[in-house]
C-alpha positions as CSV (number, residue, x, y, z in Angstrom):
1,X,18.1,-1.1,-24.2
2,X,16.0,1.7,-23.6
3,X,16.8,4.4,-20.8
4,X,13.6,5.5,-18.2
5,X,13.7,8.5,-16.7
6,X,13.8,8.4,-13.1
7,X,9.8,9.1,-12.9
8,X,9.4,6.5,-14.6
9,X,11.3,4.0,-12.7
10,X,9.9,5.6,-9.6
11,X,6.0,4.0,-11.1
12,X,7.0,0.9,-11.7
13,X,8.4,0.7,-8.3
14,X,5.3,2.0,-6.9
15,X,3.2,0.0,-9.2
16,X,4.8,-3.4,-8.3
17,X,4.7,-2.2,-4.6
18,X,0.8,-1.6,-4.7
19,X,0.9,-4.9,-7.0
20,X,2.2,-6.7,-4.1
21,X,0.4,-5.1,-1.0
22,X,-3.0,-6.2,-2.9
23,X,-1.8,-9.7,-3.4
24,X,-0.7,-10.2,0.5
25,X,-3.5,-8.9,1.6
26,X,-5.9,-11.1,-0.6
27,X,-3.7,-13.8,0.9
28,X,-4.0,-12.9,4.4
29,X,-5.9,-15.0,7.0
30,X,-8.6,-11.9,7.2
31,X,-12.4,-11.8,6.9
32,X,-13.2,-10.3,3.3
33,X,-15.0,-7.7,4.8
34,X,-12.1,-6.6,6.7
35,X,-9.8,-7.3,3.9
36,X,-11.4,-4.5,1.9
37,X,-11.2,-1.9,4.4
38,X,-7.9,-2.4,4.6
39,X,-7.3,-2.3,1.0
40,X,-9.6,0.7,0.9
41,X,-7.2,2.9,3.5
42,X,-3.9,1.6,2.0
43,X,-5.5,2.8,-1.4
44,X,-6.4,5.9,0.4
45,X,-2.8,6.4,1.3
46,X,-0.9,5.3,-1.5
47,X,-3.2,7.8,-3.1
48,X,-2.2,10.9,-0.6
49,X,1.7,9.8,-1.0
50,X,1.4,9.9,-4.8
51,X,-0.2,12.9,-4.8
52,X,2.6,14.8,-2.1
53,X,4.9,13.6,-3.8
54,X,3.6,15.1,-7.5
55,X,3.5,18.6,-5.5
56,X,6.9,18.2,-4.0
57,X,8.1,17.0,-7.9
58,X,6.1,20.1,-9.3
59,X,7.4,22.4,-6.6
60,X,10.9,21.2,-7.7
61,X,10.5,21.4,-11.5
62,X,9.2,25.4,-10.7
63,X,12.7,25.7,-8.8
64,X,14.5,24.8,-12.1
65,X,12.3,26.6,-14.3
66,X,12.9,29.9,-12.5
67,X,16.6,29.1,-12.5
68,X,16.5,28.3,-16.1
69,X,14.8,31.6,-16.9
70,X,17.6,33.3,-14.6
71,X,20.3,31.4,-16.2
72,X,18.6,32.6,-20.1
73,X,18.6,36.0,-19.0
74,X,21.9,36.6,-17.5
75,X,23.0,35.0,-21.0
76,X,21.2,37.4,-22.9
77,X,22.8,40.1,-21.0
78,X,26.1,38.9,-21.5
79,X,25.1,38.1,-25.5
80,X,24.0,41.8,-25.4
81,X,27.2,43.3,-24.0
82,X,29.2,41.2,-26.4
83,X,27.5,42.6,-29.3
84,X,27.6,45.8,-28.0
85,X,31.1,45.6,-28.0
86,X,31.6,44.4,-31.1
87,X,30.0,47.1,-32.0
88,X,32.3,49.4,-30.5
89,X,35.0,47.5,-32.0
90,X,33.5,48.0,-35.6
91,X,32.5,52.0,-34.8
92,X,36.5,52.4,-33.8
93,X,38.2,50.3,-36.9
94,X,35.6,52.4,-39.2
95,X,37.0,55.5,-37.8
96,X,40.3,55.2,-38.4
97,X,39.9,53.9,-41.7
C-alpha cells in the first residue's frame, strides 16, 4: 500500500468535503439563482481557508528550516572541535615519538 503524507491526506479530505458541499447544495430545495451564490461564497471561503492554512503550513516549515540550519551548525561546530582535537592528539603522539 502506499503511504500519503499528511498534506496529502489533508486534500483528499478537503476535496471530498468540497465534493460533497456542491452536491447538497445542487440537491437543495433552492432557486438556481440562489444556489450559485451560495456556491460562489462557500467557494470564496474554502478558497481563504486553503490559502491560511498554506501560510500557517509555510510559516511552520520556516520554523523547521531555521531549526534545521541551527541543528547543522551546532554539528559543524562540534565536528570542528573533534577534529581539532584529534589534531591535538596527533601533534602530542608526534612529539613524543
Amino acid at each position: 500500500m502506499a503511504k500519503c503524507s499528511v498534506a496529502t491526506k489533508v486534500g483528499y479530505f478537503l476535496a471530498g468535503a468540497s465534493m460533497g458541499a456542491v452536491v447538497v447544495l445542487l440537491l437543495a430545495p433552492k432557486t438556481g439563482e440562489q444556489t450559485r451564490k451560495l456556491i460562489a461564497k462557500k467557494a470564496e471561503e474554502g478558497k481563504d481557508y486553503v490559502a491560511s492554512k498554506g501560510r500557517e503550513f509555510r510559516g511552520q516549515a520556516e520554523e523547521l528550516v531555521e531549526k534545521g540550519k541551527g541543528l547543522v551548525s551546532k554539528q559543524k561546530e562540534r565536528l570542528a572541535e573533534a577534529l581539532e582535537t584529534g589534531k591535538e592528539a596527533a601533534r602530542s603522539t608526534l612529539s613524543r615519538v
